[in-house]
C-alpha positions in Angstrom: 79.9 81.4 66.3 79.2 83.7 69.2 80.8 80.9 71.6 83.9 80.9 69.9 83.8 85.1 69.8 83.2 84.8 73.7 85.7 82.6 74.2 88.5 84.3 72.6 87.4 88.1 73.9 87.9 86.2 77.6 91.2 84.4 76.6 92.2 88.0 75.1 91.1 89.3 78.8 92.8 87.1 81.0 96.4 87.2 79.5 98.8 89.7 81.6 99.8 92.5 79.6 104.2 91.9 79.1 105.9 94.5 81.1 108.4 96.2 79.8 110.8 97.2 82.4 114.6 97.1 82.5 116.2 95.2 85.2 119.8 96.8 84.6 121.2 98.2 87.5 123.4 100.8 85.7 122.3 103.8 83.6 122.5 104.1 79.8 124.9 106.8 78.7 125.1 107.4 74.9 128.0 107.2 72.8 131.9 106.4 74.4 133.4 107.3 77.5 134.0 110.5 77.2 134.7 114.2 79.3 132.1 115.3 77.1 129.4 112.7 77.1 129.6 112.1 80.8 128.7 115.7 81.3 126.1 115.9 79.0 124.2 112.7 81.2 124.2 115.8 84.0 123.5 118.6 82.2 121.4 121.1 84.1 122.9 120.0 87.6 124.0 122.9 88.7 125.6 121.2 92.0 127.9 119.0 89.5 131.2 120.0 90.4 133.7 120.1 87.5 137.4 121.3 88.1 139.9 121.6 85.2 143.9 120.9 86.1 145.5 122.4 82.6 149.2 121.5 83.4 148.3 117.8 84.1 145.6 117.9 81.4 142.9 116.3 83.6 139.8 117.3 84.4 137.5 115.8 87.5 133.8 115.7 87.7 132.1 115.5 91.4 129.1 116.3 93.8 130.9 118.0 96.5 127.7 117.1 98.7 128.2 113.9 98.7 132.1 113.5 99.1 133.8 113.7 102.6 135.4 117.0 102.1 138.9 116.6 104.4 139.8 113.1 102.7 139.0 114.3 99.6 141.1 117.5 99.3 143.8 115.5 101.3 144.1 112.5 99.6 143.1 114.6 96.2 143.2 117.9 95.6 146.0 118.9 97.0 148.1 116.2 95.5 146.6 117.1 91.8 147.5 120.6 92.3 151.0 120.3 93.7 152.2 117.1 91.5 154.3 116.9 88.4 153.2 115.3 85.2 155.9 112.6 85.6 154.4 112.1 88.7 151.1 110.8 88.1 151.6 107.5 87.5 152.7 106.8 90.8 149.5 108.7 92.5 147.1 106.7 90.4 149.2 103.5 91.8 147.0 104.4 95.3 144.3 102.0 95.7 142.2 105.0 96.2 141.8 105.3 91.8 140.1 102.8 90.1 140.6 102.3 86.8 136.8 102.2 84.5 136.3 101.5 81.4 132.5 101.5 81.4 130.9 104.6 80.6 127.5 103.7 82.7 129.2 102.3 85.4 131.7 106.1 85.5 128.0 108.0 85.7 127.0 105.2 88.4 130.2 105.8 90.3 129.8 109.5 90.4 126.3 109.3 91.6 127.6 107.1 94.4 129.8 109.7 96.2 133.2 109.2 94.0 134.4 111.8 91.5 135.7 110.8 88.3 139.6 111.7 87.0 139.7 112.2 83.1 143.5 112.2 82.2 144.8 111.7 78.7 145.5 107.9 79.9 142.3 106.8 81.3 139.1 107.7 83.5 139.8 106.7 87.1 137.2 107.0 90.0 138.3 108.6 93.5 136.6 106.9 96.1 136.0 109.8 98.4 132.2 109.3 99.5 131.1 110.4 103.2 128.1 113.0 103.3 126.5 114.3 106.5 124.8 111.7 108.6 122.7 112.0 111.5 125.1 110.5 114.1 124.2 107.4 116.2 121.6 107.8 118.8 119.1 106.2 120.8 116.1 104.8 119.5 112.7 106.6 119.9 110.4 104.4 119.8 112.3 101.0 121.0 113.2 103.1 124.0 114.4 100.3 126.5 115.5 100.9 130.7 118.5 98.9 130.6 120.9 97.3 127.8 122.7 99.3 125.0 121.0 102.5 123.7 122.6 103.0 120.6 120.1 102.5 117.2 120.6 102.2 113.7 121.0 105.4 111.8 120.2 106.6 107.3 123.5 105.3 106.5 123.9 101.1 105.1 127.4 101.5 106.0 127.4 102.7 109.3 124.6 100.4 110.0 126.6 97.5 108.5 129.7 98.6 111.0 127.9 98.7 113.9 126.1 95.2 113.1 130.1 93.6 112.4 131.1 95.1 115.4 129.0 92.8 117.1 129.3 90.0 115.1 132.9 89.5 115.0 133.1 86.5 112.5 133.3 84.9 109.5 130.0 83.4 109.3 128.2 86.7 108.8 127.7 87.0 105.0 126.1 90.2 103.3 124.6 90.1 100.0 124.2 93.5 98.1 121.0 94.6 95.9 119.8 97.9 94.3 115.6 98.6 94.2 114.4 100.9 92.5 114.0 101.3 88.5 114.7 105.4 88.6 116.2 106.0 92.1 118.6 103.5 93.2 118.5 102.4 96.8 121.1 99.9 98.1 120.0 96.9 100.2 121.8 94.5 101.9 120.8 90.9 102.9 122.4 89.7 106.1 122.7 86.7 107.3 124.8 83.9 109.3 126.2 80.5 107.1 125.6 77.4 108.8 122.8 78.7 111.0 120.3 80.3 108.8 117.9 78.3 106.8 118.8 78.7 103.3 115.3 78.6 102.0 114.4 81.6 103.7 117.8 83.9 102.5 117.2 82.7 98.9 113.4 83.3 98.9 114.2 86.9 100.5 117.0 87.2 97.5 114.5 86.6 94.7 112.1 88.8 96.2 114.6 91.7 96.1 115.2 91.3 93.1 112.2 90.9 91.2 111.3 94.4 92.8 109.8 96.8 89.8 109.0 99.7 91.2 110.3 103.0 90.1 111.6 104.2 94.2 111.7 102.4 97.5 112.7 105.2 100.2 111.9 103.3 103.4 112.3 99.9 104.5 108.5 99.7 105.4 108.3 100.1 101.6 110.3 97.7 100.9 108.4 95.3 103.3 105.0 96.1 101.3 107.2 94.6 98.0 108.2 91.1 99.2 105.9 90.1 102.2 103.7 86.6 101.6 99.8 88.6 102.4 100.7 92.0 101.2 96.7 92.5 101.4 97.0 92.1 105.4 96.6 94.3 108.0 99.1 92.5 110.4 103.1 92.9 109.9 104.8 89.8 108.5 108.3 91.3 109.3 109.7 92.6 112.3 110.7 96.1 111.8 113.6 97.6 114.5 115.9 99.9 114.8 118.0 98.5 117.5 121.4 96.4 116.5 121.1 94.4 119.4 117.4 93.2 118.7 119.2 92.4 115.1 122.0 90.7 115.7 119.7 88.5 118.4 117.3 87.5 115.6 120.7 86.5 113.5 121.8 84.3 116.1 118.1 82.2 115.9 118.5 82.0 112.3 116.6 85.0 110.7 117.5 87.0 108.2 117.9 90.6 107.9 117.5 93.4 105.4 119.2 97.0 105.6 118.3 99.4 103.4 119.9 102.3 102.8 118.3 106.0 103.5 116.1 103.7 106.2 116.8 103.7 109.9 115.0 100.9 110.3 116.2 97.0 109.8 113.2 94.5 108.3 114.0 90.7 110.0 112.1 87.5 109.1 110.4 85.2 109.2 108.8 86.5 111.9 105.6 85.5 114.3 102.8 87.4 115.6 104.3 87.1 118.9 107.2 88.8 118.9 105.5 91.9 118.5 104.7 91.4 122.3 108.3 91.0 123.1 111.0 93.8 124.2 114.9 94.0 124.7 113.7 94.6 128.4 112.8 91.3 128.6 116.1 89.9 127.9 117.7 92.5 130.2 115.8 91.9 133.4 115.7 88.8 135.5 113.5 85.9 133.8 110.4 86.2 136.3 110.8 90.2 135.8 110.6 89.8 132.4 107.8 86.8 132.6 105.9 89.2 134.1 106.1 92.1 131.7 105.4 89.8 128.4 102.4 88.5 130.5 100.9 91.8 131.3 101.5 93.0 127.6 99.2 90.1 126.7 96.9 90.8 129.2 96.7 94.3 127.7 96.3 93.2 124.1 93.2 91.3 125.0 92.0 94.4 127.0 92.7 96.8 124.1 90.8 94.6 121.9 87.7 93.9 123.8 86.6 96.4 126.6 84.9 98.7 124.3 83.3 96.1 121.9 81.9 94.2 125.2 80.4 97.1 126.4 78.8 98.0 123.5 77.4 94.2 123.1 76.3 93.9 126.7 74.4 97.5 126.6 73.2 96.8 123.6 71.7 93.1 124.0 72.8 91.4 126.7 72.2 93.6 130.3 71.5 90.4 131.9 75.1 90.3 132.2 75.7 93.3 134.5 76.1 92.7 138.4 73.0 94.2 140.0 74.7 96.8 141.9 75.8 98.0 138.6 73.4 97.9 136.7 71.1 101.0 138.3 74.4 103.9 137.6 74.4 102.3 134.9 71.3 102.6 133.6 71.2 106.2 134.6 74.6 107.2 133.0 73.2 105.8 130.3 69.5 107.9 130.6 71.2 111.1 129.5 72.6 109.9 126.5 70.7 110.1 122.7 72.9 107.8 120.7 72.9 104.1 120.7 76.2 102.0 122.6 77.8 101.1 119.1 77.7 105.3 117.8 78.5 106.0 121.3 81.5 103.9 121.0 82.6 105.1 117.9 82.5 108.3 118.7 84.6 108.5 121.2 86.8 106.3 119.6 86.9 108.4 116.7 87.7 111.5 118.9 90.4 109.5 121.0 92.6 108.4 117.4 92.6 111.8 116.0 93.8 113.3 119.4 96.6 110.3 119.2 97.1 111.6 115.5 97.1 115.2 116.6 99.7 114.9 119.2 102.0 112.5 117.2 102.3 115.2 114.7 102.6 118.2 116.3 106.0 119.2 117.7 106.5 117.2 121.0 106.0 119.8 123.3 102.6 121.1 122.1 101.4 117.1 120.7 101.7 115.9 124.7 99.8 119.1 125.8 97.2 118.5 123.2 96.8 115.1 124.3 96.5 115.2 127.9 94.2 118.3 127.7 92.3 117.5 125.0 91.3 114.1 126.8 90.5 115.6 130.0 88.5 117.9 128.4 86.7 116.5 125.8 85.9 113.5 128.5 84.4 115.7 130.8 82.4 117.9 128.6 81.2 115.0 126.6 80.4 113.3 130.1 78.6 116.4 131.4 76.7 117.6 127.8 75.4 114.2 127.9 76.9 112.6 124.5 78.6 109.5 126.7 78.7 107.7 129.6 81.2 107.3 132.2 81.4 103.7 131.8 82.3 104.2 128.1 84.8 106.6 129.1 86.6 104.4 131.7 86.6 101.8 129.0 88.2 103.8 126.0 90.3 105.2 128.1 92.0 101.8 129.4 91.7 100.4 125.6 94.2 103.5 124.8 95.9 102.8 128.0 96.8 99.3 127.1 97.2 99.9 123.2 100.4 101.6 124.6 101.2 98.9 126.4 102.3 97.1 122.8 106.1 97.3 122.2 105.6 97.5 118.3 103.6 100.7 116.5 102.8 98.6 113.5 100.8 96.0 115.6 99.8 98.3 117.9 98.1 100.4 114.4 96.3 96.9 113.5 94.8 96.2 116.5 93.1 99.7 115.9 91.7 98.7 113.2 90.3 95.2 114.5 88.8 97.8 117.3 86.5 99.4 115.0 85.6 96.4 113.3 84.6 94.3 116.5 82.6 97.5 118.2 80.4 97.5 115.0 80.1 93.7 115.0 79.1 93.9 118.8 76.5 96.5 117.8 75.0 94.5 115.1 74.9 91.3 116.4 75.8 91.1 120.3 78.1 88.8 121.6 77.2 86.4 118.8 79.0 88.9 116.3 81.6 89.7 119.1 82.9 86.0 119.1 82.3 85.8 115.4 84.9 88.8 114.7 87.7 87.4 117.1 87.0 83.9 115.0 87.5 85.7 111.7 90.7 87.1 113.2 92.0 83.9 114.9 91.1 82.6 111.3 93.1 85.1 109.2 96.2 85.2 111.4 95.9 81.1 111.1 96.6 81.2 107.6 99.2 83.9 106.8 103.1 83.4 107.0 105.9 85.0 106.8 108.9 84.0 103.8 106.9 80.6 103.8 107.0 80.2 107.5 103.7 79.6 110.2 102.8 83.4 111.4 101.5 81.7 114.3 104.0 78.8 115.3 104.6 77.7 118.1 101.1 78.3 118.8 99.6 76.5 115.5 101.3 74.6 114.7 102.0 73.6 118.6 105.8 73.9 118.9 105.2 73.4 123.1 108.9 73.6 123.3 109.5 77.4 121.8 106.9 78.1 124.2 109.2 79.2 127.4 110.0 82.3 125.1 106.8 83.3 124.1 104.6 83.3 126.1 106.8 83.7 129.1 110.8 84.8 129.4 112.0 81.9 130.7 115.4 81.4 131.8 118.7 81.6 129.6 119.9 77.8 130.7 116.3 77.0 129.3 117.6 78.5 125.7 119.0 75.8 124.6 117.8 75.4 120.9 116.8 78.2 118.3 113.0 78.3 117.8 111.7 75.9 115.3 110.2 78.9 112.7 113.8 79.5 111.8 113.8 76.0 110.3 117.8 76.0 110.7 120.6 73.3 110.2 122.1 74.0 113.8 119.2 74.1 116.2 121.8 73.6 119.3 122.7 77.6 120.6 124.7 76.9 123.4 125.9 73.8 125.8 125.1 75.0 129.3 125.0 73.1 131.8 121.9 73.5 134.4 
C-alpha cells in the first residue's frame, strides 16, 4: 500500500505542469471594429494621436512618434484636409491605404508605425512608419584598420537594406517572426537558397518560434532562447555588428538572425574558432593576416595560463624555476603574507573591477581610471608588500593579451576559466592545472551549435578547413565553404591557381 502511494506521489512529481500561454501574434480587442472600441484598447495613452475630419466624416488614430512626420503630412494630412468627399475614393485608390477588416490586426497596425483612417466606408491603415534612428556608423567594438566601417544600426529595416545592398540577388530569402508574448519584437531569418543547409534554417525557425517569454530586447537575449548548451559559459553564436562580417558568413552557408531594437546580428552555426578571427584578416595580405590569427592564439593560451602557472610552480613545484631566478624570486616573494593562489586572486580581483570601472564610466574618465588605477594600485601593492613583481608582470600580460581576443563574449569566458584554473593550480599544482584545461578541452568537445561540432575542423579533423583557421591562407586556397555549414554547394568559386 505505501509502494503504490509512493509511486503515484513521484508520477504526480515528475509530470510538467501544461503551460498556458498564447502563441497568437496579434492582440485581442473586444467586440467589432469599431472608432470606439479601437480607442478604448489605448485608453490612458496620452501620446495616442486622434484627429477628427467632420466634412469627410473620418476620423484617424496615430502615434505621431512613431510616424515619419514629412511623408505623413504630405502624403496625408494635407490631402484629407484639402479633398472633397467625392474625392475620396480616388485617394484611398493609393497603395499607401490598406484596406482591414480585422479589428486586432487595425490595433497591431497602429502599434507598428501606421495610423488608422475610420471613414463611413471602411478602416484603412496609412503606412507612414519612420521614427528617429541612430544613423549608420562605425562599429565600436569590431573596429577594423582597413575594409568598410559602416555597422548595423536599432532599425530591422535599415539593417535589412544595407545587408540587400550587398547581396544583390534572388537567392537571399528572409523569413519574418515576432518574440515576445507582451512586447512584440520583429526578427528576421536570413539566409541564401541553394547554399545554406536547410537543417540548420529550419532548426533556427522552430526555435524562434517556440520562444515563450514575455520580452526579448537584444539579440544576446535572443541567443540565450534557442542556443544547443544554454547552461555554457562559451558563445554558440557569433554575435556582430558588421554587414560585411554577415554577408561573409551567408556566403559559407550560415544563417543569420536580425532582430529588431538590436544592433547586433546572431550567425550560426558557429565554431569556437572564429572568435579568434577578424575582418582584418581578410583585408590584409594572407601572411599579414597568418600572422595576426597566430599571435591571437598565442595570446589566448597566455591569457589563460600565466597567472595559474605561477601560482602552481610557487606553490608546489619551485624546482621548475631557472636558478638565476629563483633567488629575486624568492625574495619578492619574502615580503609577502598571503599564499600564491590569494595572491593571485587578488590582484585579479582588483584588475576586473578596474576593467569594470572604466567600461562604465564615461570614456574620458573610464581610460583615466584605468591606466592610473593600474599604475597605482601595482606599485603600492608592490611596495606595501601584498604582491610580487613577478605576479604583477604576469597579470598584467594575462590582461594584455585578453585584449588581444577580437570577440568580448569569449574574451568574458575566458575570465572566468582564469579564476577557475588559479584556484585549481593552488589546490593541486600542476596536476590540477592540466586537469582544469582537460575539463575545458572536455566541455568544448561536446557542445555544438544548431546541431553542428563547436569544435570542427579541429574534432572532428576537417584538415582541409584548416588553411582558414588556424592560419589565413590565401584566397585561390578558398575554394570550398567549410564543412560545419554542411551545405549542398560546397564549390565557392573556380579560380584558377
Amino acid at each position: 500500500m505505501f509502494s503504490r502511494l509512493l509511486k503515484s506521489i513521484l508520477t504526480i512529481a515528475n509530470q510538467k505542469p501544461q503551460q498556458q500561454t498564447s502563441h497568437t501574434s496579434e492582440p485581442q480587442t473586444a467586440g467589432p471594429l469599431s472608432l470606439k472600441n479601437v480607442l478604448d484598447e489605448f485608453r490612458e495613452c496620452s501620446d495616442l494621436t486622434h484627429r477628427t475630419y467632420p466634412v469627410l466624416q473620418a476620423d484617424i488614430v496615430y502615434f505621431e512618434h512613431l510616424l515619419d512626420n514629412h511623408k505623413f503630412t504630405y502624403n496625408v494630412v494635407k490631402p484629407l484636409e484639402n479633398i472633397r468627399r467625392e474625392e475620396l475614393g480616388a485617394l484611398l485608390q493609393q497603395s499607401l491605404f490598406q484596406r482591414e477588416e480585422d479589428p486586432s490586426k487595425v490595433v497591431r497596425g497602429i502599434l507598428n508605425g501606421s495610423a488608422a483612417l475610420f471613414l463611413p466606408q471602411g478602416v484603412y491603415l496609412v503606412s507612414a512608419y519612420g521614427p528617429q534612428m541612430r544613423s549608420i556608423e562605425s562599429s565600436q567594438t569590431e573596429s577594423t584598420i582597413v575594409g568598410p566601417h559602416d555597422a548595423f544600426n536599432e532599425s530591422l529595416d535599415t539593417n535589412l537594406s544595407i545587408i540587400r545592398r550587398r547581396v544583390r540577388s534572388n537567392r537571399l530569402k528572409v523569413k519574418q517572426f515576432e518574440v515576445g508574448e507582451i512586447f512584440k519584437t520583429r526578427v528576421s531569418l536570413l539566409y541564401i537558397s541553394e547554399i545554406a543547409n536547410m537543417d540548420f534554417v529550419n532548426r533556427m525557425s522552430d526555435r524562434i518560434q517556440n520562444i515563450e517569454y514575455s520580452a526579448v530586447f537584444d539579440g544576446s537575449m535572443l541567443i540565450q532562447l534557442v542556443e544547443d548548451f544554454p547552461s555554457t559559459i562559451f558563445p554558440l553564436f557569433l554575435t556582430s555588428e558588421r554587414p560585411d562580417v554577415a554577408v561573409s558568413k551567408l556566403n559559407e552557408g550560415r544563417v543569420v538572425v536580425i532582430m529588431d531594437q538590436s544592433p547586433s546580428v546572431i550567425i550560426g552555426p558557429t565554431t569556437v574558432f572564429e572568435f579568434f578571427t577578424s575582418p582584418d584578416d581578410y583585408y590584409s595580405r594572407w601572411a599579414v593576416g597568418t600572422f595576426l590569427r597566430i599571435l591571437r592564439y598565442v595570446a589566448f593560451v597566455l591569457t589563460l595560463t600565466l597567472t595559474s602557472m605561477y601560482v602552481a610552480i610557487t606553490t608546489y613545484h619551485y624546482e621548475m624555476i631557472p636558478q638565476n631566478m629563483l633567488a629575486s624570486m624568492t625574495e619578492s616573494r619574502s615580503r609577502v603574507p598571503f599564499p600564491p593562489v590569494l595572491e593571485a586572486l587578488l590582484m585579479e580581483t582588483t584588475l576586473e573591477l578596474l576593467r569594470e570601472a572604466g567600461a562604465r564610466l564615461p570614456s574620458k574618465i573610464g581610460q583615466t581610471i584605468g591606466i592610473v588605477g593600474g599604475i597605482v594600485i601595482g606599485t603600492a601593492a608592490v611596495e606595501a608588500g601584498f604582491t610580487s613583481n613577478i605576479l604583477i608582470i604576469a597579470v598584467a600580460m594575462s590582461a594584455i593579451a585578453s585584449f588581444v581576443i577580437p570577440s568580448y563574449t569569449m574574451s568574458g569566458s575566458i575570465r572566468i576559466i582564469r579564476f577557475a584554473l588559479i584556484i585549481l593550480s593552488g589546490m593541486l599544482g600542476n596536476f590540477g592545472f592540466m586537469f582544469g584545461i582537460g575539463l575545458v578541452i572536455i566541455h568544448l568537445s561536446k557542445l555544438t551549435s544548431l546541431g553542428a561540432p563547436y569544435t570542427i575542423p579541429l574534432a572532428p579533423i576537417k584538415t582541409a578547413d584548416w588553411k582558414d583557421t588556424f592560419i589565413r591562407g590565401p584566397f585561390w586556397m578558398f575554394s570550398k565553404r567549410p564543412k560545419q555549414s554542411r551545405t549542398p554547394n560546397p564549390t565557392t568559386n573556380k579560380m584558377k591557381k
